[in-house]
C-alpha positions in Angstrom: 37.3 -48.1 5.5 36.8 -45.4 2.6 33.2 -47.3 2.4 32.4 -46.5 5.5 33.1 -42.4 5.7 30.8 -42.7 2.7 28.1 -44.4 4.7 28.1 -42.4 7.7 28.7 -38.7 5.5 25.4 -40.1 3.5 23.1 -40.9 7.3 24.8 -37.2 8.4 23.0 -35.4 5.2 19.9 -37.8 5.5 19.4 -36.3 8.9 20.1 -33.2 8.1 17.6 -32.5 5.0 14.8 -34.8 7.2 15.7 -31.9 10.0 15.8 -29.0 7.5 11.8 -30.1 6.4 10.4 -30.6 9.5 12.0 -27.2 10.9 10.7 -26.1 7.8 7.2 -27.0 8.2 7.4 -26.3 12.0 8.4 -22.7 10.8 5.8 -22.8 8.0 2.7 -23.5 11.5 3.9 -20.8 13.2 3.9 -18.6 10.6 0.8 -19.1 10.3 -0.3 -19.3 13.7 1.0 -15.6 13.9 -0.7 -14.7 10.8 -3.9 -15.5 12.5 -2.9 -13.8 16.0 -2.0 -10.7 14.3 -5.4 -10.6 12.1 -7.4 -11.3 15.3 -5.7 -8.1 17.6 -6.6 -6.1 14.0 -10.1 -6.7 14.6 -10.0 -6.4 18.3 -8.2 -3.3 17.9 -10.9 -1.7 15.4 -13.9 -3.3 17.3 -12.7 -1.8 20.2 -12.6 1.7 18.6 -16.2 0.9 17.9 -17.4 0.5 20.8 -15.4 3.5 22.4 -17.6 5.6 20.0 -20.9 4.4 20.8 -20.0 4.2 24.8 -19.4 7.8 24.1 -22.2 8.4 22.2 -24.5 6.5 24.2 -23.3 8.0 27.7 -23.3 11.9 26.3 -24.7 13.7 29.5 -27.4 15.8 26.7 -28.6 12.6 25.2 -29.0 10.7 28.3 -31.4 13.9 29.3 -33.4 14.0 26.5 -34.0 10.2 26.9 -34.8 11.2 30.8 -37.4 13.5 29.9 -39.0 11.7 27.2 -39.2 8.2 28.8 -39.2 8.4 32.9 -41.4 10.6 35.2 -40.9 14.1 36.0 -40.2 13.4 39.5 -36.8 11.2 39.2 -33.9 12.0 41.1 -31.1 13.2 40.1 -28.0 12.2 41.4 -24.8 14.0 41.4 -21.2 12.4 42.2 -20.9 14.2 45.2 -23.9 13.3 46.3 -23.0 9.8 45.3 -19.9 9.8 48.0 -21.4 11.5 50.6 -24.6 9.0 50.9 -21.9 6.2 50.8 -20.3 7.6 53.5 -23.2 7.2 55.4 
């Protein structure tokens, strides 16, 4: 009888250190997994900063002019967002 309480308190802390490692190492993945996540937002975060500056650069009203006059015709079109709407309209 006393044998037996042994036995069964022995397979109750087997199980219990075999579930304690795997948790462990489950806990240990997603860590890590995490870890990864959070460095990949980091550089999505600063590359999009990036590219907010050179969208802003790019599409600056004075330098899209200068490139206007230096590499298309005199006679282009300009095209104002009013005029935009109202030829939609149409």
């Amino acid at each position: 009888m006393q044998g037996k309480k042994y036995v069964i308190s022995f397979i109750c802390l087997l199980l219990g250190l075999i579930s304690i490692h795997i948790l462990k190492n489950k806990t240990r993945e997603l860590e890590l997994k995490i870890e990864k996540v959070s460095q990949n937002i980091n550089s999505l975060k600063e590359e999009f900063e990036v590219q907010k500056v050179e969208f802003s650069y790019l599409s600056n009203p004075q330098r899209i002019s200068n490139l206007a006059k230096e590499y298309l015709k005199n006679d282009y079109i300009t095209l104002f967002p009013n005029k935009i709407i109202s030829d939609e309209k149409k």
